[in-house]
C-alpha positions as a printed Julia matrix, in Angstrom:
112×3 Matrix{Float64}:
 167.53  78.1   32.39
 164.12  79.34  31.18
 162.0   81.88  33.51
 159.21  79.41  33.73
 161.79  76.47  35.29
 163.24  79.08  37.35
 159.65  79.6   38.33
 159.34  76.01  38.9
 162.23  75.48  41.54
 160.82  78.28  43.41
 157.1   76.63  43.7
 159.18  73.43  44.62
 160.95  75.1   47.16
 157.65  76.71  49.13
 156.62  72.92  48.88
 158.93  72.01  51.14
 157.97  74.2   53.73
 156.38  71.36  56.58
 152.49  71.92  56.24
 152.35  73.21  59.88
 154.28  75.85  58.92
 152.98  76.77  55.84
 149.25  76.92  57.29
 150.94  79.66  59.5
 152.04  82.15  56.45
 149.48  84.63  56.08
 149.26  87.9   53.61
 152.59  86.75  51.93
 153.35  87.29  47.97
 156.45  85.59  46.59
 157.85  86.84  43.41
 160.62  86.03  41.18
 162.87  89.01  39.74
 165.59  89.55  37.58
 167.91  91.16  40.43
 167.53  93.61  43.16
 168.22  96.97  41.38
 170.24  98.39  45.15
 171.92  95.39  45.59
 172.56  93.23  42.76
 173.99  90.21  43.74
 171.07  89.54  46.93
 169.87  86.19  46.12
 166.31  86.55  47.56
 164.5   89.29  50.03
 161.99  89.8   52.8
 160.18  92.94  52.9
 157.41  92.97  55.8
 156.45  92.92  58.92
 157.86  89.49  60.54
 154.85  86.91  62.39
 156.73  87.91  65.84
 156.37  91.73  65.46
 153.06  91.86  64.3
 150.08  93.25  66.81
 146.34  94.56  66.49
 147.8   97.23  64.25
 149.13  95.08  61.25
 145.18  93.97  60.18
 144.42  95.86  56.75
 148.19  96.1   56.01
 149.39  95.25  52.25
 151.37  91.91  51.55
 154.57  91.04  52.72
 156.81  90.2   50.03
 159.78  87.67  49.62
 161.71  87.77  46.33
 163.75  85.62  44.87
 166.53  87.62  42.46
 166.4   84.73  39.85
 170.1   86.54  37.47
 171.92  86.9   40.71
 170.6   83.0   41.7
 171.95  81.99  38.46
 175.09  83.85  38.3
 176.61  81.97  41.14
 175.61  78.57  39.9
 176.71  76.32  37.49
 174.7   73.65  37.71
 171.07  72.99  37.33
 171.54  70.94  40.69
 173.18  73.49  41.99
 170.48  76.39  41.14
 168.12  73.72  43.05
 170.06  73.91  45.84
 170.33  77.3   45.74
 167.04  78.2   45.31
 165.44  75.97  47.75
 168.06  77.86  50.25
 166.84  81.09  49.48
 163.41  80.61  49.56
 164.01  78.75  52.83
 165.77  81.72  54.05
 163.3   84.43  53.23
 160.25  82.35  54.67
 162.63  82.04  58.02
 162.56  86.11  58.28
 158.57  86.03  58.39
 158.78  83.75  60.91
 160.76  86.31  62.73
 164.68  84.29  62.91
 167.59  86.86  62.22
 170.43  86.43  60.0
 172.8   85.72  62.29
 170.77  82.1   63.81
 169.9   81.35  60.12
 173.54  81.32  59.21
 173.89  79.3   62.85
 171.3   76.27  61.71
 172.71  76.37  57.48
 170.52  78.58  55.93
 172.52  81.96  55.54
């Protein structure tokens, strides 16, 4: 799969977030990387301050950032369906930790 389909699934995926919700993301960036250097088979990451922790002291502060770790996406696919699927999970998933839900209730309602 090419980097800029890859790309693709990902813009898809934020998409499909309802509109209420996605009105609600604020000072967000979401990039697309090879793999997380630490931890190489992570799918996708949030790295931030989550909506529900945030107070008067978060104005000014630099992006949050989800990324989605496109080789380790594609390493435990097989399908193009199935690297649809997966990606629309993980995106899912990461956008869910800025709205402040833990791992354990994402895994609860699917999405882990």
């Amino acid at each position: 799969m090419t980097d800029a389909r890859f790309e693709e699934l990902v813009s898809e995926a934020l998409d499909l977030i309802p509109s209420q919700l996605a009105e609600a993301i604020d000072n967000v960036v979401v990039l697309v990387e090879p793999r997380n250097d630490e931890e190489p088979t992570l799918l996708g990451l949030y790295q931030g301050i989550a909506l529900t922790e945030r107070d008067s002291h978060y104005g000014g502060s630099l992006p949050d950032t989800i990324t989605i770790y496109r080789d380790a996406i594609l390493d435990v696919c097989h399908t193009e369906d199935e690297v649809v699927h997966e990606v629309m999970v993980t995106v899912i998933h990461e956008v869910a930790h800025y709205f402040g839900i833990e791992e354990d209730r994402l895994h609860e309602l699917g999405w882990g």
